[in-house]
VEXKOL-594489 format. One line per 8 residues: number of its first residue (from 0); for each residue x, y, z of C-alpha. Coordinates in pm, 1 decimal, decimal comma. Example, Ala and Ser with C-alpha at 12.3 -4.5 7.8 and 13.67 -1.06 7.14 Angstrom:
2
0	1230,0 -450,0 780,0  1367,0 -106,0 714,0
***
This chain:
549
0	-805,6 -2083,3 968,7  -1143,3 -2204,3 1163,6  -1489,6 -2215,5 1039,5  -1582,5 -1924,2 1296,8  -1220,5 -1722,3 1174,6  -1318,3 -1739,0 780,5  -1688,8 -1595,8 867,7  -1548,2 -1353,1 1086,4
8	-1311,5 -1198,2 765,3  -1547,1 -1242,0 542,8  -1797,7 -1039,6 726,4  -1502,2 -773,3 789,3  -1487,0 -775,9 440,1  -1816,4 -747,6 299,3  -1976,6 -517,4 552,4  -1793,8 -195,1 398,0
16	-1924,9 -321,5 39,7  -2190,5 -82,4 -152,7  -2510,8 -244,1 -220,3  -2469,5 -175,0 -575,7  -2154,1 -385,6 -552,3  -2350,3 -699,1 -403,9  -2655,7 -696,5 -627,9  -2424,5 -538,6 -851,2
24	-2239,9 -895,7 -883,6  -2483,9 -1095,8 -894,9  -2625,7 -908,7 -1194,7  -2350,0 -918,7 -1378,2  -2265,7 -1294,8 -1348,9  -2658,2 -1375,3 -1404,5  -2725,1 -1147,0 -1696,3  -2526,0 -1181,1 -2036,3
32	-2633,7 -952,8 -2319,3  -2663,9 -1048,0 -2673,0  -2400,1 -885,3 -2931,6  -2633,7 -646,3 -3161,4  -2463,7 -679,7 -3498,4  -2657,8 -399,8 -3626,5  -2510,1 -96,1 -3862,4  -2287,9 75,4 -3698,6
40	-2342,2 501,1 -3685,5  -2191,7 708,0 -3879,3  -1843,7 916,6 -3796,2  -1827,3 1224,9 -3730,5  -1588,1 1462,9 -3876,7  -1327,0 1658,8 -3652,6  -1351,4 2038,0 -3632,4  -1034,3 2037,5 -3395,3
48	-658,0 1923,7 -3390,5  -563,3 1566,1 -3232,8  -222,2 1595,0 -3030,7  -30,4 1322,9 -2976,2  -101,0 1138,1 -2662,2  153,4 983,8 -2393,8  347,4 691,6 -2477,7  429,7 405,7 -2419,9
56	752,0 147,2 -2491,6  609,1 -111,8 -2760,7  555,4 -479,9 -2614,5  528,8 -577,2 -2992,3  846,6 -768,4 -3063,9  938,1 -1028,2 -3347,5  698,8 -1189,7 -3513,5  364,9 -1183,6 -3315,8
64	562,7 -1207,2 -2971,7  454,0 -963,7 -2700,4  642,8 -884,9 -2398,8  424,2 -760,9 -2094,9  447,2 -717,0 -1782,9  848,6 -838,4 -1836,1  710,3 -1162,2 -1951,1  685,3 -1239,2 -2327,1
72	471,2 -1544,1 -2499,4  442,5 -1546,3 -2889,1  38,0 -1513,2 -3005,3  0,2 -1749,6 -3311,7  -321,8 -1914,1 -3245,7  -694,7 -1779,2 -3220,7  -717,8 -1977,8 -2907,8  -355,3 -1782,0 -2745,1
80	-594,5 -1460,5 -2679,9  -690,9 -1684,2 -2399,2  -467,9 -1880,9 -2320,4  -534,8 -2098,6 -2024,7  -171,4 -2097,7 -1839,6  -104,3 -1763,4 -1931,3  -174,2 -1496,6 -1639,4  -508,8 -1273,5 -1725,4
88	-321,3 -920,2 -1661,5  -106,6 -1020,5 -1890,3  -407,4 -1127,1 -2123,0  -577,3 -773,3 -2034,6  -262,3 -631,7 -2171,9  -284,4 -806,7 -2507,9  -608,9 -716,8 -2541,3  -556,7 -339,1 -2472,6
96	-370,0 -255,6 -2811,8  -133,2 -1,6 -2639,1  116,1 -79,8 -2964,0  -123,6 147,1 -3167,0  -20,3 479,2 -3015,1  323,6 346,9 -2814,1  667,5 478,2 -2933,8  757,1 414,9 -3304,9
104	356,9 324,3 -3368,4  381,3 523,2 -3724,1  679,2 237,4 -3843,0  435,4 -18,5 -3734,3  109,5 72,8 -3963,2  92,2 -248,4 -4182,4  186,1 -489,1 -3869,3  -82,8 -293,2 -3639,7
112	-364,1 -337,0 -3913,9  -337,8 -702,1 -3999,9  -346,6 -727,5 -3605,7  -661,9 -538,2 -3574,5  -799,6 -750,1 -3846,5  -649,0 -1066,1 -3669,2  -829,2 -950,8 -3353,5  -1196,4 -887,0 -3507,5
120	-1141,6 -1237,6 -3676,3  -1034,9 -1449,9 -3367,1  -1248,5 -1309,0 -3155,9  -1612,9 -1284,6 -3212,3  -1866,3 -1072,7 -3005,8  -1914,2 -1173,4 -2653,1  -1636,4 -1448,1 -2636,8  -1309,2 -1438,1 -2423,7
128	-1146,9 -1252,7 -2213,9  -1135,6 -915,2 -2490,2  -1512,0 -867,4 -2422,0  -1484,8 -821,2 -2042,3  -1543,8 -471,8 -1988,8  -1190,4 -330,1 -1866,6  -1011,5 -470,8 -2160,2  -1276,3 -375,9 -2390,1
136	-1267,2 18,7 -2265,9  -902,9 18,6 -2316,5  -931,5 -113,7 -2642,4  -1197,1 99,6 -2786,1  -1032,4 387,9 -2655,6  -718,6 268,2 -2830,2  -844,8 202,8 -3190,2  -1031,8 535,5 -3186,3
144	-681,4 703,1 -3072,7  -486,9 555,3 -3407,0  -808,3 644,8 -3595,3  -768,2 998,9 -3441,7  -400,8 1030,0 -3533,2  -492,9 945,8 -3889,4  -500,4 593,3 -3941,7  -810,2 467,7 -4186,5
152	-1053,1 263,0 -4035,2  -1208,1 -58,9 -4244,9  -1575,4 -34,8 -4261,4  -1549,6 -435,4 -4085,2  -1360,4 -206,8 -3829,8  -1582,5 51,7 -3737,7  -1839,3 -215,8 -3727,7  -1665,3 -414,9 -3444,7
160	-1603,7 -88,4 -3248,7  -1980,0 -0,8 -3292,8  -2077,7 -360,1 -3149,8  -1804,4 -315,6 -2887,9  -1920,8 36,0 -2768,8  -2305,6 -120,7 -2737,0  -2143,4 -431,1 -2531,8  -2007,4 -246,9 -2287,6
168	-2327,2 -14,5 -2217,4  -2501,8 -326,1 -2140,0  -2228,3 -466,1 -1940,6  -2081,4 -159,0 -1701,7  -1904,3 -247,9 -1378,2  -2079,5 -119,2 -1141,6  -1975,8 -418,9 -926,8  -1626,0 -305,7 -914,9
176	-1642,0 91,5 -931,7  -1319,9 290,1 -857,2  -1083,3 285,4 -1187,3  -1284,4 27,3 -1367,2  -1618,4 211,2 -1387,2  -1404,8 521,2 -1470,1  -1264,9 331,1 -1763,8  -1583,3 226,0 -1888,4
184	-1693,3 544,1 -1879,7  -1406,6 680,0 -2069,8  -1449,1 467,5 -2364,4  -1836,3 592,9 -2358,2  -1705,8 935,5 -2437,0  -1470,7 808,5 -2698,4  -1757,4 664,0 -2866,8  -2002,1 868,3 -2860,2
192	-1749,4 1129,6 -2968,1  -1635,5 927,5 -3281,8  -1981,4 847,8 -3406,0  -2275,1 1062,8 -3472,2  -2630,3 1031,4 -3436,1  -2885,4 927,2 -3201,9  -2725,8 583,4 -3088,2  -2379,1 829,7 -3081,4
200	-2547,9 1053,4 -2848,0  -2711,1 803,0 -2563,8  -2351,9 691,1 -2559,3  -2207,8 1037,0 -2467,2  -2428,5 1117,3 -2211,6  -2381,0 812,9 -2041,9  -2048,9 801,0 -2057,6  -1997,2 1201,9 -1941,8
208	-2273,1 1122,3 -1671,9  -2069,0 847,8 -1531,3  -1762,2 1089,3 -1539,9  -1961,4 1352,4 -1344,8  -2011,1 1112,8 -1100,4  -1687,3 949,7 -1076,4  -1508,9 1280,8 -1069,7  -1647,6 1416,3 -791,2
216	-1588,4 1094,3 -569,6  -1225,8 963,0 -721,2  -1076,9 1323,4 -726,0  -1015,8 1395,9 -396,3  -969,7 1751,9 -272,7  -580,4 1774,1 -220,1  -613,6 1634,6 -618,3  -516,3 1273,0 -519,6
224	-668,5 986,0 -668,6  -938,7 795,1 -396,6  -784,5 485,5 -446,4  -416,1 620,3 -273,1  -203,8 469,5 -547,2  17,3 697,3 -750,4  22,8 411,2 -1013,8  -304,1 464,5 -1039,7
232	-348,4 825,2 -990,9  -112,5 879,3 -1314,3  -357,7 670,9 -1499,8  -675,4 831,9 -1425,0  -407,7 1154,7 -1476,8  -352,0 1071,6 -1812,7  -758,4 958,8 -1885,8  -844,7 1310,1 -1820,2
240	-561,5 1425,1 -2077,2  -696,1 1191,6 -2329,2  -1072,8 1366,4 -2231,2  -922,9 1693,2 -2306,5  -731,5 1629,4 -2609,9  -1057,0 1440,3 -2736,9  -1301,5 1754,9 -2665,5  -1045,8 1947,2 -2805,5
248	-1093,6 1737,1 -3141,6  -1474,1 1787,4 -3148,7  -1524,8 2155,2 -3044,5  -1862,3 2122,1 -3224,9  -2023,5 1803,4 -3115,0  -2222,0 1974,7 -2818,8  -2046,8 1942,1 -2494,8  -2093,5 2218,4 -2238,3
256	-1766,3 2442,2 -2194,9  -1810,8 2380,1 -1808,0  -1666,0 2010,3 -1905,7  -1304,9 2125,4 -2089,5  -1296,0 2355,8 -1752,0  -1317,1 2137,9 -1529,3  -1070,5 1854,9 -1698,4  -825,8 2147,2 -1740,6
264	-884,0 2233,6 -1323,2  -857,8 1857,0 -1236,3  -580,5 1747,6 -1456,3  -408,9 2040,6 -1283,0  -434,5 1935,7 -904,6  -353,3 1575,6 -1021,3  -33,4 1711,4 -1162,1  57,1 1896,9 -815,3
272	-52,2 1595,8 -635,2  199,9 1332,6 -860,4  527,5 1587,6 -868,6  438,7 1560,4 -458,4  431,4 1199,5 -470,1  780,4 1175,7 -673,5  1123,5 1126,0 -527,8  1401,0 1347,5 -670,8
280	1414,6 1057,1 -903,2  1170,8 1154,5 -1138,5  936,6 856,3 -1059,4  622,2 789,4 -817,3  671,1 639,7 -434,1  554,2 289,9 -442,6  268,1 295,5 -226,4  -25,0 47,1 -233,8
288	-50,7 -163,5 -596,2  241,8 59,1 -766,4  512,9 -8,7 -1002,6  713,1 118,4 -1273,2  597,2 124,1 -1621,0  259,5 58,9 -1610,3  127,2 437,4 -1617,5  327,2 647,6 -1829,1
296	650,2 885,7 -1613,0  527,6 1191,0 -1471,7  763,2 1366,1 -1697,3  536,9 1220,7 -1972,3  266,3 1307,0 -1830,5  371,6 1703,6 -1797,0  450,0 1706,5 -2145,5  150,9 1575,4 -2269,2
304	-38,1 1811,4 -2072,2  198,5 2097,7 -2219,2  140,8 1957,7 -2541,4  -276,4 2074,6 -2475,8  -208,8 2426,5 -2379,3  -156,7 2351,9 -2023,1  73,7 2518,7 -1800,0  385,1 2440,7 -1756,3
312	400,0 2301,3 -1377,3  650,6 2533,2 -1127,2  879,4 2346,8 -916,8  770,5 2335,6 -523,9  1029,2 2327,0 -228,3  811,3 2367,1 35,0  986,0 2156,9 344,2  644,3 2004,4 446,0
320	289,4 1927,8 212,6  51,5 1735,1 381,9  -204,0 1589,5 134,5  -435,6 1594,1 392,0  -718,7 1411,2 197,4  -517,4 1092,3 39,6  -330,5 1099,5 410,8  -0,7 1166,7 247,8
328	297,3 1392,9 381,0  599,5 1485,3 178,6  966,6 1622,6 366,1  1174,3 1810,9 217,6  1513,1 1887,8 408,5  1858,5 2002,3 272,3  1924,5 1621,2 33,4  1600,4 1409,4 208,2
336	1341,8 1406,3 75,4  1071,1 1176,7 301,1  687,9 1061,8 173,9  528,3 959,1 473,3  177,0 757,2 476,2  -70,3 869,8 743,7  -352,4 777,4 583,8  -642,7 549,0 540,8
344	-601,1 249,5 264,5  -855,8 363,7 32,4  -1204,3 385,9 8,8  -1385,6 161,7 270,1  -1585,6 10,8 -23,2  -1317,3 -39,7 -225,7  -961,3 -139,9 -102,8  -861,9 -382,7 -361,9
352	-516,7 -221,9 -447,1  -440,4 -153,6 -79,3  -159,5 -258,7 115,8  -126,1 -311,4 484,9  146,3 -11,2 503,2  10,9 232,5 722,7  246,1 448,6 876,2  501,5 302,0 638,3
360	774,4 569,7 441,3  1006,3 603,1 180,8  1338,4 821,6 137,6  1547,1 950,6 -68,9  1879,9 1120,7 13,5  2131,2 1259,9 -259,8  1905,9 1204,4 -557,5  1877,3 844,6 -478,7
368	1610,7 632,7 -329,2  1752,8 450,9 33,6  1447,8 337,4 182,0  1175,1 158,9 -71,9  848,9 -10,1 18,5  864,9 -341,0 -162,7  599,6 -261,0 -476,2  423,3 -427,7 -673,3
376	477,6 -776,6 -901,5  202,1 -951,9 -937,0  -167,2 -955,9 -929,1  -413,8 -1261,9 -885,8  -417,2 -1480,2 -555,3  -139,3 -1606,3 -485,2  75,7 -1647,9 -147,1  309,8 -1397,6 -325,7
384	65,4 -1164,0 -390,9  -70,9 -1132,8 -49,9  333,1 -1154,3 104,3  375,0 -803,7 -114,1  87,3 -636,1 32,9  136,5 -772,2 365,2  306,9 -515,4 678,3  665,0 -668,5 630,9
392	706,9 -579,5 325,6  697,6 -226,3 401,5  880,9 34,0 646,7  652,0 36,4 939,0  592,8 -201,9 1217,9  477,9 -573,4 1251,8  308,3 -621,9 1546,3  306,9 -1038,7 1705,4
400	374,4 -1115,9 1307,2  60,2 -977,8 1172,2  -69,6 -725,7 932,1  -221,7 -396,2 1004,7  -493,0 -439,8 786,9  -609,3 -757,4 740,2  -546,2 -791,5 332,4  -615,0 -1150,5 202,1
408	-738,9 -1309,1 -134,0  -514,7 -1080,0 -376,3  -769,9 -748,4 -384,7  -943,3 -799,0 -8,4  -917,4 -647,3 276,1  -1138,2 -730,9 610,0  -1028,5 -545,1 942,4  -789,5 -209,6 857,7
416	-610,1 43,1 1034,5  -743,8 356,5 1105,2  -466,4 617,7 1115,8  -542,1 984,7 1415,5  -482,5 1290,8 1292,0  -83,7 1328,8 1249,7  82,7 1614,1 1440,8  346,9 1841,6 1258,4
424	574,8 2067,0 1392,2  861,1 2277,8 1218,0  1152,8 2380,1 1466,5  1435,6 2517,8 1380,7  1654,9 2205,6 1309,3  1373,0 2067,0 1103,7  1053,2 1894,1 1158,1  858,6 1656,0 1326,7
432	574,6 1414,7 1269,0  375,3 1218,4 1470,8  88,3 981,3 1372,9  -46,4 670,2 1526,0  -286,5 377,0 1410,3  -551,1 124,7 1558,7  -488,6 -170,8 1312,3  -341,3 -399,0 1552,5
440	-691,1 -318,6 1859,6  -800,6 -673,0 1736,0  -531,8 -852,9 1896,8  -537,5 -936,3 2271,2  -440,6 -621,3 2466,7  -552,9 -388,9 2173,6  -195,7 -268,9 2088,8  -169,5 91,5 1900,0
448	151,8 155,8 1717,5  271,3 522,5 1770,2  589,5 636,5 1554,7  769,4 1016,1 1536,4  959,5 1107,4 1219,1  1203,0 1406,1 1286,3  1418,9 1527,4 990,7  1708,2 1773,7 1021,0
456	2003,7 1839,1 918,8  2215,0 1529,2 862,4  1992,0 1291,3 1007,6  1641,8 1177,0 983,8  1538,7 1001,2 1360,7  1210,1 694,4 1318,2  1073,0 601,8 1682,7  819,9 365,4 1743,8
464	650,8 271,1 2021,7  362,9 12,7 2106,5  126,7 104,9 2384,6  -92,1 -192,5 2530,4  11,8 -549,8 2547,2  196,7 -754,9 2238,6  400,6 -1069,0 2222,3  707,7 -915,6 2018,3
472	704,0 -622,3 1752,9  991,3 -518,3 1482,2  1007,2 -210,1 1266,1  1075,6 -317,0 954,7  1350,1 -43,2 710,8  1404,1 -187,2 310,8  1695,2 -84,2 160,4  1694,8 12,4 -263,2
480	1896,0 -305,9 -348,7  2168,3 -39,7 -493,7  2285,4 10,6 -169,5  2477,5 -169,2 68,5  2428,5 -212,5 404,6  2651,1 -351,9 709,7  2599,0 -354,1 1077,4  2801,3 -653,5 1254,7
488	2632,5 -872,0 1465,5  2565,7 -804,6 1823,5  2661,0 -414,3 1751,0  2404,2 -105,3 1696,1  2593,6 74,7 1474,4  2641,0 4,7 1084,8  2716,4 215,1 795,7  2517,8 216,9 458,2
496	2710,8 358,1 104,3  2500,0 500,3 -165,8  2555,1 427,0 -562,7  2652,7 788,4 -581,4  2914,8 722,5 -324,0  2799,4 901,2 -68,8  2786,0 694,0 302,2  2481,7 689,0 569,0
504	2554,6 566,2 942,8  2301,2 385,8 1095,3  2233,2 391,1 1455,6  2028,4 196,8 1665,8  1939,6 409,4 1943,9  1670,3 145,9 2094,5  1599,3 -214,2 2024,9  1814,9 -477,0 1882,6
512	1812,0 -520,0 1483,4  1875,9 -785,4 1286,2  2006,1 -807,5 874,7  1799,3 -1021,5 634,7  1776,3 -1089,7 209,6  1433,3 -1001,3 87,2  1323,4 -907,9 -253,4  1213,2 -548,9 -402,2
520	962,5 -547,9 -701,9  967,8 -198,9 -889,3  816,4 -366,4 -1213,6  569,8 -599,0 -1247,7  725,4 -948,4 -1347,4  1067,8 -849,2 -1156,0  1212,1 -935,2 -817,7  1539,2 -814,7 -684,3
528	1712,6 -864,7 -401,1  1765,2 -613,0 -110,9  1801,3 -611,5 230,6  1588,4 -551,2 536,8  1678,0 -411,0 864,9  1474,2 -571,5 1137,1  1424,5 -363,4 1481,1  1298,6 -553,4 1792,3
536	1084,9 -297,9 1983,7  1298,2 -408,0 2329,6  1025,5 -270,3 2602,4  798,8 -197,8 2308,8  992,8 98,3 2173,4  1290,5 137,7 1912,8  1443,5 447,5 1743,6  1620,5 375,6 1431,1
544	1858,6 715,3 1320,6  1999,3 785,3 957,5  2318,3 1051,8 953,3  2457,0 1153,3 653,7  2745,4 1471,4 563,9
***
């Protein structure tokens, strides 16, 4: 890329950014607080009961060996918190202490305190990655959640979390916003919950004056997260749980009312929101940065809820939802079920965990996914990285072998596509959707991809069409790697059969296609292999149509 091309994406990039997230940055790199070492407050007693919160598998294996993010190292040194060739997520995630409320945690009492110990030894204030804000919210929110469930607290203990808690006031990230502010703000609460006093109380107010904020913007009004991830909408799901559990554990400690309200109104719409976001399988779409196992199953997540007095949530079967907000439409017809993305990327400040899938889709048709986006592996900078987020990788169209948003440098994103208004139409056979973007304007000719979804009975029918100039186009359909799929060269027809034994004829009703081995990532840390099926807009337009019986 030239000189003039790098400037160009860079000020593509930047010009969307807050102010706060410039200055913000600069701040933050120029000013390091002191640790204050100080007494910590005093705790304050419950007045209400502590349910058990969500959880998670244990990483905590033999020994001191961890396994995250389906990669495992053994921690034996002070110096492995950080270890240089290790990947920082999976650093984060050591730092976290998830093992102290995961499944099994009450087994693991004497192994989880000579770790805490271990930690508050081999790490001292302000050093390492552990003291960077995310990990440090996590992890204060953590240790006061074992504390909460009844674990005893060493007074050295309650003095790290009391120099933690004023670390991260001083050291908010305002420069990042979205979930990482909310985190911060999170652990605030937690604090200034757990302790009492003066010190206690500037803590709580900050912390549930960040939420206020935060709440209003993140939540959006069809109860979808802002960032348009439903990995990352369960975890914000299951921070407001863990708010309402924890005001639920100190009725006394002066909150308004208005606050348990409004968690129990918001956790609510997030729950609608995630079952709409589910295949029959139980388990989120993988749109934008999503994967499996990083925020607990929505099936967790209900029964956590449930386990706080909340509702129990009614099944929907309402053949169309359009999340109008998050720019999300769910299908439901006879055994499809279709999530359709029609939507912006995210925030325009703030589209780190986007991908370049708009107008992209995923099915499922007897129970069982057919069509996947690719997901989610990795994180950092890599050419990997930026391969996973890039327009290929997902089912929607590649336009002169570019992306529709221009995503680069592992969280950035300079030009993007700006989805119209989608059309939708119920007939009598089914229904209809029709959407079109602009991401591709910037190339010579200004091409706009148009596509129509109809699904009806037996079949679903995906048209696309570019309108304006373009060198060559393909729509792009992954297969779940439990299915195989065969069309022989040169023909238009193929079949597809289903784990469940069920078979899906494919038929090419415009453009020529084309077979090819990619990989699908549903974890972090795993790759599989699946395959593709490549469609050649011929004349700039192809139909791809699904039958099944």
């Amino acid at each position: 890329m030239d000189g003039l091309a790098h400037a160009l994406r860079w000020f593509h990039t930047v010009r969307y950014l807050r102010p706060a997230q410039v200055y913000g940055r600069l701040w933050f790199r120029a000013y390091r607080p002191a640790p204050d070492p100080s007494p910590a407050p005093e705790i304050r007693a419950t007045g209400g009961p502590w349910q058990p919160p969500a959880r998670r598998p244990s990483p905590l294996l033999n020994g001191n060996t961890f396994c995250f993010l389906n990669e495992r190292h053994p921690v034996e040194s002070p110096s492995d918190w950080n270890h240089p060739t290790w990947e920082k997520l999976w650093l984060y995630n050591l730092h976290y202490f998830d093992d102290l409320n995961a499944e099994g945690a009450q087994g693991r009492t004497d192994r989880h305190r000579a770790l805490i110990e271990r930690w508050r030894a081999e790490n001292p204030p302000a050093v390492g990655i552990g003291w960077e804000p995310y990990p440090l919210s996590l992890r204060l929110v953590n240790w006061i959640k074992w504390a909460l469930a009844g674990n005893a607290l060493e007074p050295a203990w309650v003095q790290s979390l009391a120099v933690q808690a004023r670390y991260l006031r001083r050291r908010l990230e305002y420069h990042l916003l979205g979930n990482h502010l909310f985190a911060n703000a999170k652990a605030l609460v937690f604090a200034g919950l757990f302790f009492r006093g003066e010190e206690a109380r500037r803590w709580l107010e900050k912390g549930l004056a960040l939420l206020d904020r935060e709440l209003s913007e993140q939540i959006l009004p069809d109860g979808g997260h802002f960032e348009r991830s439903p990995m990352y909408h369960s975890l914000i799901l299951e921070d407001l749980l863990d708010l309402l559990n924890l005001l639920r554990a100190y009725p006394d400690a002066g909150v308004e009312p208005a606050w348990e309200a409004r968690l129990r109104k918001l956790s609510g719409a997030m729950r609608e929101w995630l079952a709409r976001m589910c295949h029959p399988d139980g388990e989120i779409a993988l749109f934008n940065d999503a994967a499996f196992d990083i925020a607990r199953p929505p099936a967790e997540l209900d029964a956590y809820a449930v386990r706080l007095g909340l509702p129990v949530r009614a099944q929907a079967s309402d053949p169309v939802r359009h999340l109008a907000e998050t720019g999300y439409i769910r299908l439901n017809h006879g055994v499809a079920c279709a999530l359709l993305d029609v939507g912006r990327i995210g925030p325009d400040y703030l589209p780190g965990h986007a991908h370049a899938d708009t107008l992209s889709f995923e099915l499922s048709l007897f129970g069982q996914r057919v069509l996947v986006n690719s997901g989610t592996s990795r994180y950092g900078t890599s050419p990997e990285r930026n391969r996973q987020r890039g327009t290929a990788a997902h089912n929607t169209v590649v336009v002169d072998k570019q992306d529709s948003s221009e995503v680069w440098s592992g969280f950035r994103v300079a030009r993007r596509a700006w989805p119209g208004t989608p059309e939708i139409e119920q007939t009598q056979d089914g229904i209809e959707v029709r959407c079109a973007h602009d991401g591709y304007r910037r190339l010579p000719g200004g091409p706009v991809h148009k596509r129509r979804w109809r699904l009806g009975t037996g079949y679903l029918s995906v048209r696309d069409e570019i309108e304006g100039p373009c060198t060559q186009a393909q729509a792009r359909f992954h297969f779940h790697p439990g299915l195989s799929v065969e069309i022989p060269a040169g023909h238009t027809q193929g079949r597809s059969g289903l784990p469940g034994g069920q078979t899906v004829r494919l038929e090419i009703r415009a453009g020529s296609c084309v077979l090819e081995q990619t990989t699908y990532h549903p974890r972090f840390g795993v790759s599989e292999p699946n395959t593709c099926l490549g469609v050649d807009l011929s004349g700039k337009t192809s139909e791809l149509v699904l039958h099944w019986d």
